[in-house]
N, C-alpha and C positions, 0 to 999 in steps of 0.2 A: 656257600660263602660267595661273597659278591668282592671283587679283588676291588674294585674301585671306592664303594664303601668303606671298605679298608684304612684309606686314605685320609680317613677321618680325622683318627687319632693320632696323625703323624703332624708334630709343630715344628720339625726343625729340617733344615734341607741335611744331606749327607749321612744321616743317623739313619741305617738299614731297620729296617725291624723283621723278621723270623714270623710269616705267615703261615707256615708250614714246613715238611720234614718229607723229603720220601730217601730211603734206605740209608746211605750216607752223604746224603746233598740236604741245605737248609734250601726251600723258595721264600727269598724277602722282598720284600717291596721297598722304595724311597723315592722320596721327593726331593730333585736338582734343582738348585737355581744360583745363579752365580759361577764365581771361581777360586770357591776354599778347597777345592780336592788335592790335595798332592800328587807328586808324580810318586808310583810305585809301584812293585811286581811283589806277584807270589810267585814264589819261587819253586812250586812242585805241583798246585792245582792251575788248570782252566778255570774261568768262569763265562756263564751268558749272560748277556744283558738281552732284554727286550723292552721295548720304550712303548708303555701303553699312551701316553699324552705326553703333547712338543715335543723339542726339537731338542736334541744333545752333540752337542760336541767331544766327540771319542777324539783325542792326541795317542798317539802311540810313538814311542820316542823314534825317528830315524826312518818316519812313515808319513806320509800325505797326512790331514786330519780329516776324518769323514762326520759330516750332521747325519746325524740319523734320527729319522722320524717314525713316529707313530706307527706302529705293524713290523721295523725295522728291528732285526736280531742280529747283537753279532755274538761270537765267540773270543774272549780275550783269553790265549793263550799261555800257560804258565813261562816266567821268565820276561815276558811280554812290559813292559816301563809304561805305563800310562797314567793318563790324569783326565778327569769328565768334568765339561762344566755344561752351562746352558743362561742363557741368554735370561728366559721367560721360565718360568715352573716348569717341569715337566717330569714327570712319573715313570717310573722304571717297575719290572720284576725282574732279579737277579735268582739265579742258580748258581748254587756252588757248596764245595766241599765242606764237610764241618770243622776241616783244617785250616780254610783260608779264615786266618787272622783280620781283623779289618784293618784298610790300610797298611796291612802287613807291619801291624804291632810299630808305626811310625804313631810316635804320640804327637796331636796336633788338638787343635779346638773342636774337630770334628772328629776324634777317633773314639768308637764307641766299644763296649768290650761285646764280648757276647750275651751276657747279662744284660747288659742296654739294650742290645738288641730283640728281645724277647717282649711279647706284648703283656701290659701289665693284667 
C-alpha cells in the first residue's frame, strides 16, 4: 500500500478515512485545509497525528499553538481541548483507539461516523 495514493479517493477536508487496523488502534489518513474543525477532547484515548504533506496548525486550549510540518508527530493527549486547521491542503495519518468517537460524537458538517469513515 502506498499511503499517499491513498489520498486519492479522499474529496473532502476533515472526513478521516480507516486505512487500516492494528490490534485495537484504526490508522486513518485526512486531508486539512481551512478552519471547520471544532475544538474538542476525547475523553479516555490519546491520539497521534503525523503530517505527511504542509503545514498544520495544532491549538490546544490553554497552550501556545504549534505549525507543524511534514515528518512532524505529535501526541494529543486524552482530555487534551483542541481544534486543527491549515492554511494550504495538507495530509495527515492519525492513530487512534477504535473508541475515539470523531469529534467526539459533536455533530457538525464535518462529523463523520465510523461507517463514513471506512473506505468504500
Amino acid at each position: 500500500m502506498q499511503i499517499r495514493d491513498e489520498f486519492q479517493s479522499i474529496n473532502d477536508y476533515f472526513a478521516p478515512k480507516i486505512i487500516g487496523e492494528v490490534n485495537d488502534a484504526y490508522i486513518k489518513i485526512a486531508k486539512i485545509k481551512g478552519h471547520s474543525h471544532p475544538w474538542h477532547y476525547h475523553k479516555h484515548e490519546d491520539k497521534m497525528l503525523y503530517i505527511l504533506e504542509g503545514e498544520l496548525m495544532l491549538e490546544i486550549e490553554n497552550e501556545e499553538s504549534s505549525l507543524l510540518s511534514a515528518g512532524d508527530l505529535y501526541i494529543v493527549k486524552k482530555g487534551m481541548n483542541h481544534r486543527l486547521s491549515s492554511e494550504n491542503e495538507s495530509k495527515i495519518l492519525l492513530i487512534e483507539s477504535k473508541t475515539v468517537k470523531h469529534l467526539s460524537n459533536r455533530i457538525t458538517n464535518i462529523t463523520r461516523s465510523i461507517v463514513e469513515q471506512y473506505y468504500d
